[in-house]
N, C-alpha and C positions, 0 to 999 in steps of 0.2 A: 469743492467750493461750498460756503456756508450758505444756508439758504434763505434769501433776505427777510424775507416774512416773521423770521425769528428774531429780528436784530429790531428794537426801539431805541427810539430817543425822550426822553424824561426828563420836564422844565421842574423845575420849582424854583419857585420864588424864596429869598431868603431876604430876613430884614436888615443884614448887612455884609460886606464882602468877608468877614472875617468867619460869620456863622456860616455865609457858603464856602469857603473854603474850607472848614471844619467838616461839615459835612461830606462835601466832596472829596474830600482825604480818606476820612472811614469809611465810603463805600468803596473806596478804588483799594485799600486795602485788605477789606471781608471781600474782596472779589465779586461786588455786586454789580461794580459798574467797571468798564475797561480805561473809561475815559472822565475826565468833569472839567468841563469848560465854565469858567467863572467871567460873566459882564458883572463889573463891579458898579455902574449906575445907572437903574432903568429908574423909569417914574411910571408908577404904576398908579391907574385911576379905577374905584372898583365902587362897588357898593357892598356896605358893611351895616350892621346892628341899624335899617332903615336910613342910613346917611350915605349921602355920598365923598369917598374920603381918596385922599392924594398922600400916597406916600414914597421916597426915594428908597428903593428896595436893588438886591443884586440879584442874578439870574442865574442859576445852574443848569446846563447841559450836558446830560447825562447818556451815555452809550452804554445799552444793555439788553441782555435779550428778554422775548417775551415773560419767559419761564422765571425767572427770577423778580418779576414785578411785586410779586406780594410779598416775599420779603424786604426785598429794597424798601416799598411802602412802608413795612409797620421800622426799618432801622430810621429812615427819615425823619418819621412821626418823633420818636426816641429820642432824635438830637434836635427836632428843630424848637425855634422860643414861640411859633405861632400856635392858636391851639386848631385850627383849620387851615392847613397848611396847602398852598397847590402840589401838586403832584399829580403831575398828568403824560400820560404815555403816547404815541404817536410813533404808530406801527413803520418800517420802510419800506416803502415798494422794491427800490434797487438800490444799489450803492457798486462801490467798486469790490471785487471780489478778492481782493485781499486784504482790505480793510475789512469787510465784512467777516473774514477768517480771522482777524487779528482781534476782535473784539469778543469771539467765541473762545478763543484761547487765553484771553486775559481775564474771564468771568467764570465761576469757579462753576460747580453742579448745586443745585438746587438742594438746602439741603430739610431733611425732613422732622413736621413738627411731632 
């Protein structure tokens, strides 16, 4: 069984459902992510360049494990239109253990720079 503490989940915000589904395409096929779950309308409230600004953004969720975070990172960066992009990781405590296996086998080996 795969061992949970390797396996994250990785949001990013996208600024629209078409750029996260784009996204989420190419990492599930460079094998970076096993999965990309696309909410196509959040509303996101942040603070930007000293203002506070509101915009209707998509959500990507991402299944991958530890080890391939800094690549996943800099392919994200590559495709996305923001120039500070969220991408952010969030380790698993547990999950089901064959989901956990199925996400190891669908994510390729880390490969080297």
């Amino acid at each position: 069984m795969a061992d949970a503490t390797d396996q994250i989940i990785v949001f990013v915000t996208a600024s629209s459902e078409e750029e996260a589904v784009t996204i989420g395409r190419k990492l599930v096929e460079g094998e970076l992510v096993a999965c990309a779950n696309v909410i196509p309308r959040i509303r996101s409230v942040f603070r930007w360049e000293g203002k506070v600004a509101e915009e209707q953004e998509a959500l990507l969720i991402l299944k991958s494990r530890m080890e391939l975070f800094d690549q996943l990172e800099k392919a994200v960066k590559s495709l996305h239109s923001y120039s500070v992009p969220e991408i952010i990781a969030v380790p698993l405590a547990k999950g089901a253990g064959n989901y956990l296996d199925w996400i190891s086998e669908m994510t390729g080996k880390p490969k080297k720079n």
